[in-house]
C-alpha positions, -999 to 999 in steps of 0.1 A, spaced: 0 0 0 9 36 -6 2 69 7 -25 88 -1 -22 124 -11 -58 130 -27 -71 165 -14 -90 178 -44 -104 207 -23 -75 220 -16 -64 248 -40 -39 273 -39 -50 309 -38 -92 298 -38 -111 321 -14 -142 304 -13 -137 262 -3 -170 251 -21 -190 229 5 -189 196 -23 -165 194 -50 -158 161 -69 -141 146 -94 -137 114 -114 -109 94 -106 -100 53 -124 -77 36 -101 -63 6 -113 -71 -31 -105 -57 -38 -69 -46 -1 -61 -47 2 -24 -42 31 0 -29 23 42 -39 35 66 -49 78 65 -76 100 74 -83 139 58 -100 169 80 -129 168 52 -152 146 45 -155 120 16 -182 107 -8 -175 84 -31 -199 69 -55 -186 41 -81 -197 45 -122 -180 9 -123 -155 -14 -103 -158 -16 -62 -136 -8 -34 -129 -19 0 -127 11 29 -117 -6 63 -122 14 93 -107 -1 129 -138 -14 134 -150 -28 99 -151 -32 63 -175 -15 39 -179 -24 -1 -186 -2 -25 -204 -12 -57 -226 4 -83 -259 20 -74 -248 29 -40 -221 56 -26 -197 56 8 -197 83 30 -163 89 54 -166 115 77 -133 139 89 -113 121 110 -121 83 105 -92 67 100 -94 39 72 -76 19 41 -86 16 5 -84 -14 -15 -102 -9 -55 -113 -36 -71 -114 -40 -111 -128 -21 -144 -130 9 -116 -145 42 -123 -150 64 -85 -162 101 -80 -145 114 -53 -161 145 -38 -148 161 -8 -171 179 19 -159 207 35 -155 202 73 -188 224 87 -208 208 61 -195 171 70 -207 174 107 -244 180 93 -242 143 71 -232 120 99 -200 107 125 -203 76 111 -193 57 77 -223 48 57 -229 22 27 -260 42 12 -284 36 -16 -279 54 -45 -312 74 -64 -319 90 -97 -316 125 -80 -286 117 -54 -265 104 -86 -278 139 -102 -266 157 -74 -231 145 -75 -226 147 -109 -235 185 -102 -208 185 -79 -178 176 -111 -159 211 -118 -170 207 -152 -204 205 -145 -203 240 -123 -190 262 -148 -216 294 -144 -234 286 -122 -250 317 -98 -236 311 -59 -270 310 -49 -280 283 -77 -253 261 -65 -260 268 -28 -293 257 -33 -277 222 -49 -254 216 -21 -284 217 5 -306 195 -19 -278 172 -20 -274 174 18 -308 165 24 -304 136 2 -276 122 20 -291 125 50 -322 109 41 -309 79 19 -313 48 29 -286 24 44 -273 -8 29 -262 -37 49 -227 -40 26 -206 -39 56 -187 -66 80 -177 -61 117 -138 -70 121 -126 -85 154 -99 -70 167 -84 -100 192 -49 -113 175 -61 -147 177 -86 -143 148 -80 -114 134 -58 -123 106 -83 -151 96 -108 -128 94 -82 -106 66 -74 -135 47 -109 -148 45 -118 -109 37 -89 -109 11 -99 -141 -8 -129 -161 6 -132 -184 -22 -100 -203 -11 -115 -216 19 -131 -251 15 -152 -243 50 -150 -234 84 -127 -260 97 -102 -255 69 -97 -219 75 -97 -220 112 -76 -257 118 -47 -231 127 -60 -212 150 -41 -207 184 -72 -214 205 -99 -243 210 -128 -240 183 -152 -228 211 -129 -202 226 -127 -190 185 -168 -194 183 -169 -173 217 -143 -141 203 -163 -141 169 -200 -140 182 -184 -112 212 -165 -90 183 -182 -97 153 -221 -100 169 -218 -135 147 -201 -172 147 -175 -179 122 -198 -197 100 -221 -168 96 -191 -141 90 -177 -159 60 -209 -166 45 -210 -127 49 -176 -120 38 -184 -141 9 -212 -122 -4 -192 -92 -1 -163 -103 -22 -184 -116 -47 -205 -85 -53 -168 -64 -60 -162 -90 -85 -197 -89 -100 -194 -50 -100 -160 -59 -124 -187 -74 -149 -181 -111 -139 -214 -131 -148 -229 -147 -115 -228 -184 -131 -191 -180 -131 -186 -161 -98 -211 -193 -84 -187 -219 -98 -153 -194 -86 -166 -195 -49 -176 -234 -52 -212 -235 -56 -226 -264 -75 -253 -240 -97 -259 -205 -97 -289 -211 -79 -275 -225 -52 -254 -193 -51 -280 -170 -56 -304 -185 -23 -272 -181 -5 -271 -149 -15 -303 -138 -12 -300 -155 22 -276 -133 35 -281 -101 19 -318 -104 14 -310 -91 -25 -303 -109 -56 -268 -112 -68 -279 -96 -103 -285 -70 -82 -252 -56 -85 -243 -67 -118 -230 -38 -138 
């Protein structure tokens, strides 16, 4: 991982910080950012492609049809998945205190994608102050009131399972099952059960089901067909795969294919 100098807000000799500006940004399959944090906040929506942000307490995916929201402050890592396409746009501190504290996996609408597209420096171009004012409450509004969605996965934070929970977050389609990835553990399988339900709020079996659905939606946002994401992840049919899915998420996998 690298460091991570994106500030697009921050311009030499500008008098006025604008509350929302954005841009459109294609990181490359498997870039990744470490650890960081900015004193703005962040909205990113994704044209195409997904991304992992890890927080200290969790990992949100981003996919199509939905944006991330990273308040000031919130330390976290970025890892982008393939055929990627993001718009960044960065909230100015005051106005990040009056969207939320907290990161947020929301749904995306006709009028919120609008809104951020309005937000692009090229879409801005002479437009009255109060014109564009009036756009960066809307979109305030917007974000406030969009709906949540559950693309998100509690990390544990005891050493003893904490780098099975990474590798199973990195790749879960290596793990034959539960056994498998947890025969090394340095603990007895029901001291493991007990640290995953008290960190994670579920057992081990339950979390990579999770994790799995989460790494096959970045790969369906890449434009991967779900009958050979299914077969990838060692499901038998893509039905089989999709009642998982649906299952767990409560959606359908074509859902989220691009």
């Amino acid at each position: 991982m690298t460091n991570l100098n994106h500030h697009p807000s921050s311009h030499p000799g500008e008098t006025r910080v604008p509350r929302y500006l954005g841009e459109t940004v294609r990181p490359t399959s498997g870039e990744s950012y470490d650890w960081h944090s900015h004193d703005f906040g962040q909205l990113i929506s994704a044209a195409s492609g997904s991304m992992y942000v890890g927080t200290p307490g969790q990992v949100l995916l981003l996919s199509p049809a939905m944006a991330i929201w990273i308040p000031p402050d919130v330390e976290h890592w970025m890892r982008y998945g393939a055929n990627n396409e993001m718009r960044y746009v960065d909230v100015r501190g005051d106005e990040a205190t009056t969207i939320g504290v907290a990161c947020r996996i929301m749904a995306m609408t006709p009028l919120l994608n609008a809104l951020i597209s309005e937000t692009m420096p090229e879409n801005g171009t002479g437009r009255a102050r109060d014109h564009q004012d009036a756009l960066h409450v809307l979109l305030r509004h917007e974000l406030v009131a969009a709906p949540d969605v559950p693309l998100s996965i509690a990390m544990p934070q005891d050493h003893r399972i904490r780098r099975f929970a990474e590798a199973a977050l990195h790749d879960p389609g290596v793990i034959d099952s539960v056994e498998t990835w947890l025969a090394d553990a340095p603990a007895s399988r029901k001291t493991i059960e007990r640290l995953f339900a008290a960190e994670t709020g579920m057992p081990p079996s339950r979390w990579l089901r999770h994790a799995r659905v989460l790494h096959a939606i970045s790969r369906l946002a890449a434009g991967e067909k779900v009958s050979s994401v299914a077969f990838d992840m060692g499901y038998a049919s893509s039905s089989a795969f999709s009642y998982m899915f649906r299952q767990t998420l409560g959606r359908s996998p074509s859902d989220f294919c691009v």
